[in-house]
C-alpha positions as CSV (number, residue, x, y, z in Angstrom):
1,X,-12.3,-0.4,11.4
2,X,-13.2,-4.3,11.9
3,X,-14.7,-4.9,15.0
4,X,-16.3,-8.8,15.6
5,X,-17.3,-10.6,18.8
6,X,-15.7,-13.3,17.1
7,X,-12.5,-12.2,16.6
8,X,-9.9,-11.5,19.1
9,X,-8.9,-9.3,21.5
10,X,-6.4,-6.6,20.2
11,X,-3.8,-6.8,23.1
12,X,-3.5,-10.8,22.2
13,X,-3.2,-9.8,18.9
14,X,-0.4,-7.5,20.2
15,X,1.3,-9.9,21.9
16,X,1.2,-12.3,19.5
17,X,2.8,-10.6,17.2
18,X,5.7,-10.0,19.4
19,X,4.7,-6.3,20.0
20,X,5.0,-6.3,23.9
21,X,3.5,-8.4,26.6
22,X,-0.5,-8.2,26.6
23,X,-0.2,-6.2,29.7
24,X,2.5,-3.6,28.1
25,X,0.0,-3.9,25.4
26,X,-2.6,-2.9,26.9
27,X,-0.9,-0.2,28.4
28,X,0.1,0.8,24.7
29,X,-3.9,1.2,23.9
30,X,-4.5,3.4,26.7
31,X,-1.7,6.0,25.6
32,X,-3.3,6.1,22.5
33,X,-0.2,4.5,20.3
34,X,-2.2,1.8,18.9
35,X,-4.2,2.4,15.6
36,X,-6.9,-0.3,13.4
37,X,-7.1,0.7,9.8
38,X,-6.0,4.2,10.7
39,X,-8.5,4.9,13.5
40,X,-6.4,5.5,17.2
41,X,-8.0,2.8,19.3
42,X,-8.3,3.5,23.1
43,X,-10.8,0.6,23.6
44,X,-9.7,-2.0,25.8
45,X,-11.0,-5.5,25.0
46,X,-11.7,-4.5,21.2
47,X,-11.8,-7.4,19.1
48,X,-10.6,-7.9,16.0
49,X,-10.1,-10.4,12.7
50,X,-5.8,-10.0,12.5
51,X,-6.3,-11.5,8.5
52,X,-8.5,-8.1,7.3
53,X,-7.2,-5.4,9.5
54,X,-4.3,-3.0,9.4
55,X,-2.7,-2.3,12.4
56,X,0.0,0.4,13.3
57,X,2.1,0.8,16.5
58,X,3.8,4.4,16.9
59,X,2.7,4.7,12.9
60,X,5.0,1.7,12.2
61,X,2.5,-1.4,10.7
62,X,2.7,-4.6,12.9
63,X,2.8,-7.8,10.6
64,X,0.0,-9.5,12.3
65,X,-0.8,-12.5,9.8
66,X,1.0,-15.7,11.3
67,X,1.3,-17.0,7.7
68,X,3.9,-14.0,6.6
69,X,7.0,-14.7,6.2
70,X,10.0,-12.3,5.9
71,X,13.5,-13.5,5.3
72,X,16.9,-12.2,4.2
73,X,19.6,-14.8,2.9
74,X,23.5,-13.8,2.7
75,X,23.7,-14.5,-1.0
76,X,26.8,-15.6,-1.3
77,X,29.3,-15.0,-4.9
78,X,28.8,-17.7,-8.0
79,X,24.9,-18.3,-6.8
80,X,22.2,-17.5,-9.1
81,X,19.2,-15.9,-8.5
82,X,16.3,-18.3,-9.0
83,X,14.4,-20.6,-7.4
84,X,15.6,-23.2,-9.5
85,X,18.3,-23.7,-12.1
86,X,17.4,-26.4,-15.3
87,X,21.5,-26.3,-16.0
88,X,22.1,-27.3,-12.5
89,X,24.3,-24.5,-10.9
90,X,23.5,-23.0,-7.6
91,X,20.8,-21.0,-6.9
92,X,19.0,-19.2,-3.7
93,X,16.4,-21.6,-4.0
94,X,18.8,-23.8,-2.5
95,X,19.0,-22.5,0.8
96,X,14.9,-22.9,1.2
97,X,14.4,-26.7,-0.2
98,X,13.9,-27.7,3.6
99,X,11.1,-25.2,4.5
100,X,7.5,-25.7,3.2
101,X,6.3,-22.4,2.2
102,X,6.2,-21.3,-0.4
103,X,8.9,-17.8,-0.9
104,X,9.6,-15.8,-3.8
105,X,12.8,-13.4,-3.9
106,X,12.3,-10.0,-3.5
107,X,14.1,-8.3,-6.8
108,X,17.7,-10.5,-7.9
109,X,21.6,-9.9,-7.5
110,X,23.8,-11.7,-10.2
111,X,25.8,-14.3,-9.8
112,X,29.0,-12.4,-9.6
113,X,27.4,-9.7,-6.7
114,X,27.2,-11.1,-3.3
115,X,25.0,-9.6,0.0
116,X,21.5,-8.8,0.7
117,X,18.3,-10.5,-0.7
118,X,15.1,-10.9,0.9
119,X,12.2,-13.3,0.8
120,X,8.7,-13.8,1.6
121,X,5.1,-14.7,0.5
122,X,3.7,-11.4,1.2
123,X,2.9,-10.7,-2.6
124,X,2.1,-6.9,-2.0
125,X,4.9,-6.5,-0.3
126,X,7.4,-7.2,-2.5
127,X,5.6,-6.0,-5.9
128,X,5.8,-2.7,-4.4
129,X,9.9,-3.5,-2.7
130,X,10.9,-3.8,-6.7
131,X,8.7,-1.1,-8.4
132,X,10.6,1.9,-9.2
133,X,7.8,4.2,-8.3
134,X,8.8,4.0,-4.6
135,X,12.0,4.3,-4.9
136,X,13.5,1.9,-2.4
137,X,17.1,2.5,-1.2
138,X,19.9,-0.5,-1.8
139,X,23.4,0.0,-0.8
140,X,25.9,-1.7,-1.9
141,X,29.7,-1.9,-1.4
142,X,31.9,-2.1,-4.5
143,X,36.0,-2.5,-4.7
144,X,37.2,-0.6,-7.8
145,X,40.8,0.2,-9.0
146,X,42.0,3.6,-7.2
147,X,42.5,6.0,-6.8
148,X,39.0,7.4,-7.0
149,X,39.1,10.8,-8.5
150,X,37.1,13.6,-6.4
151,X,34.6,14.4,-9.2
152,X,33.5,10.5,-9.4
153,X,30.9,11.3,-6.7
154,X,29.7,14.6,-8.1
155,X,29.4,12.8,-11.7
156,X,27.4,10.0,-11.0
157,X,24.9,11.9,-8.9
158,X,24.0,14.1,-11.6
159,X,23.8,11.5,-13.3
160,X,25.3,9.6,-16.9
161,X,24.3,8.3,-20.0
162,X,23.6,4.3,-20.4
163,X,23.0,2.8,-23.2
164,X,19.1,2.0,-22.0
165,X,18.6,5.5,-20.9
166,X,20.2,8.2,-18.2
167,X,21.0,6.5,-14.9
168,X,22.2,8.3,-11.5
169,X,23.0,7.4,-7.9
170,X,21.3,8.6,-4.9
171,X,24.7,8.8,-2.9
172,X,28.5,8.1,-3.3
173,X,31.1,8.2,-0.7
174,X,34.9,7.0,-0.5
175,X,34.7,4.5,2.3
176,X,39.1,3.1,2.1
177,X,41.9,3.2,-0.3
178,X,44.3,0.3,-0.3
179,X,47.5,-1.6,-2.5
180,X,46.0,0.2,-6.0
181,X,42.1,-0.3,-5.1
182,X,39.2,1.5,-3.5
183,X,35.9,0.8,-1.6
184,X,33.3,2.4,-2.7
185,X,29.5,3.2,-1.1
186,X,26.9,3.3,-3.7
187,X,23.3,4.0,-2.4
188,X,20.7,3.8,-5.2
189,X,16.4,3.3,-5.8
190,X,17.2,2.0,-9.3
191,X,16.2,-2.0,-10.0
192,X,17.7,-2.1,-13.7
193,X,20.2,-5.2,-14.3
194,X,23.7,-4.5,-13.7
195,X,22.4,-1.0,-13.1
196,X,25.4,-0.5,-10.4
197,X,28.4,-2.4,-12.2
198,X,27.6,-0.3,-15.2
199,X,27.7,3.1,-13.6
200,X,30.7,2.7,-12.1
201,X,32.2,1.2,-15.4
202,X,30.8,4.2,-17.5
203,X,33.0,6.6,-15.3
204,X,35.8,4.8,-15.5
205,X,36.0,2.2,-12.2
206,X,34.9,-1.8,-13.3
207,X,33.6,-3.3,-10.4
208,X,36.4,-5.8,-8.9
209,X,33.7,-7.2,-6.4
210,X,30.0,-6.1,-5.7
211,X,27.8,-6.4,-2.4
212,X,24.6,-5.3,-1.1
213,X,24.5,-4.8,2.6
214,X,21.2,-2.8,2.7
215,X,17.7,-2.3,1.2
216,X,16.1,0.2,3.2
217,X,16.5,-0.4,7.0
218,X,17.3,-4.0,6.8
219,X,21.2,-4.3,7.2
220,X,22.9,-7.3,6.4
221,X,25.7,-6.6,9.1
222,X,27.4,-9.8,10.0
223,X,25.4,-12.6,8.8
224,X,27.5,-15.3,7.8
225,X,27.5,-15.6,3.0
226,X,25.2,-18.5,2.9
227,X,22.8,-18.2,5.6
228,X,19.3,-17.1,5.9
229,X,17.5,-15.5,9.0
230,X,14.0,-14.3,9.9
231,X,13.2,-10.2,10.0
232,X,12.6,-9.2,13.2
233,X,9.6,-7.0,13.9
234,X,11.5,-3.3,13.4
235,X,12.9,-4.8,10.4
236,X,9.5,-5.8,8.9
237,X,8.2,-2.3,9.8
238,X,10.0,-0.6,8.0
239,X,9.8,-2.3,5.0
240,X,6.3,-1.6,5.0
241,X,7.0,2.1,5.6
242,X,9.3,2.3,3.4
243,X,6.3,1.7,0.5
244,X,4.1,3.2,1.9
245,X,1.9,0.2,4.1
């Protein structure tokens, strides 16, 4: 656990980060809900360097580097995902030409799927967000022609055959029937291309329209196609959780 006379006092640190006022914070220490690099701190006044530390509030990590960035764009549909396009069509990399850090997209949707996609410059971050090993969960809302037979679920959990190898969802629920068409919730930890669109094709239902409204905790809700906002603290947190951080 880093401890320096010249860094600074973990209840600023705290309240920087937007944890709790550095009285609340303090008050936080003396409960004992405050760890540094996995050691319960009780100390009031302990110092330490926020850029080599780990810190955890309630077991949830506290993004403490001012530098770190975290942001999730509405993609909307017909917008590519890349920084930058040599044929000149749109692209996410669009909607961050004002700002001057420099963000990377966490994983891709196609051009066709609208929804969720974050960004950031924390590196480990996101290298473990799209490695299949921890098995993030994305949701994502598809319309499909209906009716949905019952077994659909049931089929696609087990599992089905892909031309790259066997593929299954992690959940699959109904959500509406309408006019000939269906809306359908897909929850899935695989990251291969097209992975949802050709699931749902290989049983029978060709995605109509695609969006991802989730990857792990972070909801898109009602954020407008097209714009981008900053995670809030929870948000972050459990991101990190989510891979283990």
């Amino acid at each position: 656990m880093s401890s320096s006379p010249e860094g600074i006092r973990l209840q600023k640190v705290l309240s920087n980060a937007g944890v709790a006022s550095r009285r609340a914070a303090e008050d936080l220490i003396d409960q004992g809900r405050v760890s540094v690099d996995g050691q319960v701190v009780r100390e009031q006044g302990k110092r330490v360097d926020p850029e080599n530390v780990v810190i955890h509030v309630d077991g949830v990590r506290v993004v403490v580097r001012e530098d770190r960035l975290y942001l999730a764009l509405n993609k909307p549909r017909g917008v590519h995902s890349t920084m930058e396009d040599d044929r000149g069509r749109p692209c996410v990399g669009d909607y961050l030409r004002d700002r001057g850090e420099r963000l990377f997209h966490v994983g891709r949707l196609d051009a066709e799927t609208e929804g969720l996609l974050l960004f950031t410059n924390d590196g480990d971050l996101a290298h473990r967000l799209m490695h299949p090993s921890y098995k993030v969960m994305k949701t994502y809302l598809a319309e499909v022609p209906g009716p949905v037979a019952r077994d659909v679920g049931k089929r696609l959990r087990q599992g089905v055959e892909l031309e790259d190898g066997p593929a299954r969802v992690d959940s699959f629920r109904l959500v509406d029937s309408y006019g000939g068409k269906a809306l359908v919730e897909v929850i899935i930890h695989e990251g291969r291309k097209h992975i949802v669109r050709r699931l749902l094709d290989e049983v029978g239902y060709p995605v109509l329209s695609l969006v991802r409204t989730q990857i792990a905790d972070v909801r898109l809700g009602n954020q407008r196609p097209g714009s981008l906002r900053a995670l809030n603290r929870p948000e972050v947190g459990g991101l990190y959780s989510a891979v283990g951080l």
